[in-house]
C-alpha positions, 0 to 999 in steps of 0.5 A: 953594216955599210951600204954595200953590204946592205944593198949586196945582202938585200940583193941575195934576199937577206933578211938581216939586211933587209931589216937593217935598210927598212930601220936605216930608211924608213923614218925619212920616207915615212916623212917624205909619204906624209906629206903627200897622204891625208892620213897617217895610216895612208902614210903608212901604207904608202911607205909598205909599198913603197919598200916593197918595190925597193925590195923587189928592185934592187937588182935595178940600181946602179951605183949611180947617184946617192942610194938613198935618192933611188929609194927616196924616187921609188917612194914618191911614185908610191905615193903618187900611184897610191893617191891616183888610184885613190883620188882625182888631181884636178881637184881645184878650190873656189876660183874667187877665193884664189884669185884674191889672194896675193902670191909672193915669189918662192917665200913665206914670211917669218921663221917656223918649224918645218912640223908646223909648215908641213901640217898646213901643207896637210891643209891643202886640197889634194891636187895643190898639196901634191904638186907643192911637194914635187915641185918644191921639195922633191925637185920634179919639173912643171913637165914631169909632175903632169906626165906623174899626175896625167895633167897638164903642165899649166895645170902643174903651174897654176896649181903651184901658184895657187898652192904658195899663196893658199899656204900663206893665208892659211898660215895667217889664219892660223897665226903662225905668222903674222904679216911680214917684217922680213921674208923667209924661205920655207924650203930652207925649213922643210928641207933641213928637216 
């Protein structure tokens, strides 16, 4: 089934059509809602009502950009919702502990898979994980990411800043990586995935 007739048979509420976009999507953005939920069940459940609301907005795209990224939008504000009726954003660590540790611009050192980056990831406190995601992996500005979470957006910035270096330790901790020979770019590794 191509993608038009797809998004012509959802719009006509087929159920065929239905079934065919949920198997084509869902196992990229059950991916892209674990990386923002603390649980798989959470992940689960973020991505039902997620495809619930692309469903009952179908009518509203376009044909103006990639369907996929419309669907991949309208997931992330599921995921986003469904934390902020859950959880609070301003949710900071020891500030002691952050301010030890030494942030290196845009990169974690050593090759690893993107499965291994994404469970430390998992690690972060919440605010910190989530203003990761949608800075680094899902393209959203310092300035929309507050208007998303109803924070500021130096508060987006030093969550950023804090969530880099905090990922770094904690995959030393883990031994993942070792102190660096040669730097790499962890979004490469997520983004392939």
């Amino acid at each position: 089934m191509t993608e038009q007739a797809i998004i012509t048979g959802c719009l006509h509420n087929d159920a065929a059509a239905q079934r065919e976009l949920y198997n084509r999507y869902s196992p990229k953005m059950l991916s892209v809602c674990y990386r923002f939920a603390q649980s798989r069940e959470d992940a689960e459940d973020m991505l039902q009502e997620g495809f619930i609301k692309v469903f009952t907005q179908m009518h509203t795209f376009q044909n103006k950009g990639a369907f996929e990224g419309w669907i991949r939008r309208i997931i992330v504000h599921t995921c986003i919702n469904f934390l902020k009726k859950y959880k609070k954003f301003n949710e900071n660590v020891d500030l002691a502990y952050a301010n030890y540790l030494q942030v290196k611009e845009e990169t974690i050192p050593s090759i690893m898979q993107a499965r291994q980056i994404i469970e430390c990831i998992r690690l972060l406190p919440l605010g910190y994980r989530t203003v990761l995601n949608l800075y680094a992996l899902e393209g959203y500005s310092h300035k929309e990411i507050g208007e998303m979470l109803d924070i500021e957006e130096s508060t987006s910035r030093s969550q950023y800043t804090r969530s880099k270096a905090m990922l770094e330790v904690i995959l030393i901790r883990k031994k993942i990586i070792e102190k660096p020979k040669e730097e790499f770019n962890w979004l490469i590794a997520l983004k392939k995935q």
